[in-house]
N, C-alpha and C positions, 0 to 999 in steps of 0.2 A: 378611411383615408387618413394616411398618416406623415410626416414629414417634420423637417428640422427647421427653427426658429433664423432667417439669415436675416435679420433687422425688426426691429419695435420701437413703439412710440407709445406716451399716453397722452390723450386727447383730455384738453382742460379747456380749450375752447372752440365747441363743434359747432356744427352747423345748426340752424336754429330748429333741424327737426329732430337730430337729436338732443338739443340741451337739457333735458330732463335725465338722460342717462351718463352727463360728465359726473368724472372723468373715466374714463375707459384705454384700453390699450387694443391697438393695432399694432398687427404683424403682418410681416411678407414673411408667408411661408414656401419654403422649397422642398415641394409636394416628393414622396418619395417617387412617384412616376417621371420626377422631371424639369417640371414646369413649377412656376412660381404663383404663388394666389394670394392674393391683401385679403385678411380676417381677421374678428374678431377674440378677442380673449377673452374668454368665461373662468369664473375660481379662480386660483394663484397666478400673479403675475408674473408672465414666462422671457427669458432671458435672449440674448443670441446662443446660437448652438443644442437650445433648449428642445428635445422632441416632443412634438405633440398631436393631440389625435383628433380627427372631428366627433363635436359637439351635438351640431345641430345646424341645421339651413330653415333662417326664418327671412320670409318676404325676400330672397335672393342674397341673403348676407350671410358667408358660411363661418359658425366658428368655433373655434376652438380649443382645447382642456391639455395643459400637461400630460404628456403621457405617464404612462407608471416609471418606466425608465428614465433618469434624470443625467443631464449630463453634468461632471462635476467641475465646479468654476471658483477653482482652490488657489489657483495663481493668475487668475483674474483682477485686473486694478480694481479698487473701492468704485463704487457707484454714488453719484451723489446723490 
């Protein structure tokens, strides 16, 4: 399952069952089928327009890894 980055966040202050795992980044990903799905990011932290691939689905939470191909975000504003 694979698809592009169309919004992220990183979580600095979660819910009290995850607090052991801040801070973490969520994404709404827009699955290449279509549809849109909120998950996880695992390893490097992924951008908007960023592709990425699934990971892994643990306890109903799917998430997911950079793909190999990167989109290039050369005329991108600074990020603070």
């Amino acid at each position: 399952m694979t698809g592009t980055v169309y919004t992220e966040t990183t979580i600095y202050s979660p819910p009290e069952a995850f607090a052991g795992e801040a801070p973490y980044q969520l994404a709404i990903i827009h699955l290449d089928s279509g549809i849109r799905l909120t998950a996880r990011i695992h390893g490097d932290p992924v951008r908007i327009g960023d592709r990425v691939a699934l990971d892994e689905v643990h306890n109903s939470i799917h998430y997911f890894r950079k793909a190999n191909l990167e989109v290039s975000h050369e005329h991108d504003p600074p990020r603070d």
